[in-house]
N, C-alpha and C positions, 0 to 999 in steps of 0.2 A: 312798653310804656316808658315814657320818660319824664322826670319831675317838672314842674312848669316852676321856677324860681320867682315868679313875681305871685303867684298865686298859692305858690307851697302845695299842690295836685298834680297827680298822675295823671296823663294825658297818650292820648294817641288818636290818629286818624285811621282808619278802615277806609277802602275805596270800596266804593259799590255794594253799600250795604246802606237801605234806608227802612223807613219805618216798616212794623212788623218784625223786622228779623229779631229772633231771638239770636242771646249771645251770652258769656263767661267770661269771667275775668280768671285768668289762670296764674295760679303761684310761681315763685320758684320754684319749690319741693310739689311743683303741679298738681296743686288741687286745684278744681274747675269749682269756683263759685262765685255768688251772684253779685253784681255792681253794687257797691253801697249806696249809691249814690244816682242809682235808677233811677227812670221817672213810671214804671209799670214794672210790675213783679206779676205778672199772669196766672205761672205755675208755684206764686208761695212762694214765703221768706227763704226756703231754702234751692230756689229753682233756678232755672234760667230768667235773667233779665230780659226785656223788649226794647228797641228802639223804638221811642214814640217821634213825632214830626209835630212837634209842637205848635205849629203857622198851620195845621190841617184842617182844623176847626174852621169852620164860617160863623161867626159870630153874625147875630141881627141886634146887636143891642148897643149900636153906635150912636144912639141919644140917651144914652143912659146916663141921666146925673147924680143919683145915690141921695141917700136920704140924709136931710140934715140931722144934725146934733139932739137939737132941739125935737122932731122929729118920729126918731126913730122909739120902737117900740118892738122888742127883741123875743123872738121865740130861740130855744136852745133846741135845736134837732139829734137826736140819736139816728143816724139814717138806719141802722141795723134793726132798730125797733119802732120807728114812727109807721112802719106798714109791713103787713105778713111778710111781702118780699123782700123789705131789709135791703132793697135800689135806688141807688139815685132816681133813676126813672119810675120807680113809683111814688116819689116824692112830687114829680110836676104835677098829677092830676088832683092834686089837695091843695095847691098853693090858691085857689082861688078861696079855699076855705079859712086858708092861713088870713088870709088879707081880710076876709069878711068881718071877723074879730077882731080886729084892727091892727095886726101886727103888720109893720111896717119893714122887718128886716128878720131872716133868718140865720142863726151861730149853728153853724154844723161843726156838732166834738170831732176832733180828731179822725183825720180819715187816711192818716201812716200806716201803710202796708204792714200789718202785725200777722201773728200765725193765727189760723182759723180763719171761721167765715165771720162770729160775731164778738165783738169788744167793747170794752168803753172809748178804746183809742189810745191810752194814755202808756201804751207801753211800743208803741211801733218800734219797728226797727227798719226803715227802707224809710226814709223821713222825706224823702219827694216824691214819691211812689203814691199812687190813690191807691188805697185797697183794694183788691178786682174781685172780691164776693160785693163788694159794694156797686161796679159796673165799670170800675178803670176810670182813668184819665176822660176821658170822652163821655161818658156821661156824668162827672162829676158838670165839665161844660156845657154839656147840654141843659142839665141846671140851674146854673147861673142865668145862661142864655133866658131860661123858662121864668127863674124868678125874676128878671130886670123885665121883664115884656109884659110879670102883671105887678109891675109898680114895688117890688120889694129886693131892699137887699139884699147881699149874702156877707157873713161875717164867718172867716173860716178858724176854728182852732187848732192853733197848733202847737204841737210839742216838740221845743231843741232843742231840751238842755236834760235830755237824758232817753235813754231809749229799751226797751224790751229785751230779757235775757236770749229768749229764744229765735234764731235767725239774725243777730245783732254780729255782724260780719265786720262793722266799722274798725 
């Protein structure tokens, strides 16, 4: 890897390695561990990273104008506890309940790849990583996708200005 001087990060190019591939960032003193700076942690804070293909998604929500100011009317989601399964994907089949109440936009806590399956959020350490007990990168999207198609936002929270002891590699 070598430092990129206008960005102050380590960088490198892999040829022929795309989405899926798991991979390690290896030390000097060669320890094998995980990207800080991943976008999927599959096997946990202390695992192999994944290269995700960010353009993979097919978005259907290209009339989507977001809800005004004025507007909006905000539920706070815990996705770990708003349903037994604690997934994104079981959050779509209730958003039609969300909006009946008249909530116009939903704030999901924290969803930084922390250790375990269930959190408040507020300690991740993989701070671009979706947590994958929660269903990975891709169903965080498919989410969004679900809540813009029945009329409600998505407000996501996030935490960077401080990160979880455990798996905190930064």
């Amino acid at each position: 890897m070598r430092v990129d001087g206008e960005r102050g990060v380590f960088a490198t190019t892999v040829q022929n390695v795309g989405a899926g591939a798991d991979y390690v960032v290896v030390t000097d003193d060669e320890r094998a561990l995980p990207d800080p700076v991943s976008r999927w942690q599959p096997h946990g804070v202390h695992g192999a990273s994944r290269v995700v293909d960010p353009n993979a998604f097919e978005w259907n929500d290209v009339f989507w104008r977001g809800v005004t100011m004025e507007e909006l009317v905000i539920y706070e989601l815990h996705v770990g506890t708003f349903t037994p399964e604690g997934t994104f994907a079981a959050i779509i089949p209730r958003l039609a309940e969300l909006k009946s109440l008249g909530i116009t936009a939903i704030e999901i806590m924290p969803v930084a790849q922390f250790p375990g399956e269930r959190n408040w959020g507020y300690d991740g350490v993989h701070l671009y990583a979706v947590q994958d007990s929660y269903g990975g990168p891709q169903e965080l999207k498919a989410l969004v996708d679900a809540a813009h198609a029945a009329g409600l936002g998505v407000i996501l929270d996030v935490v960077y200005n401080h990160v979880g002891p455990e798996g905190n590699y930064l």
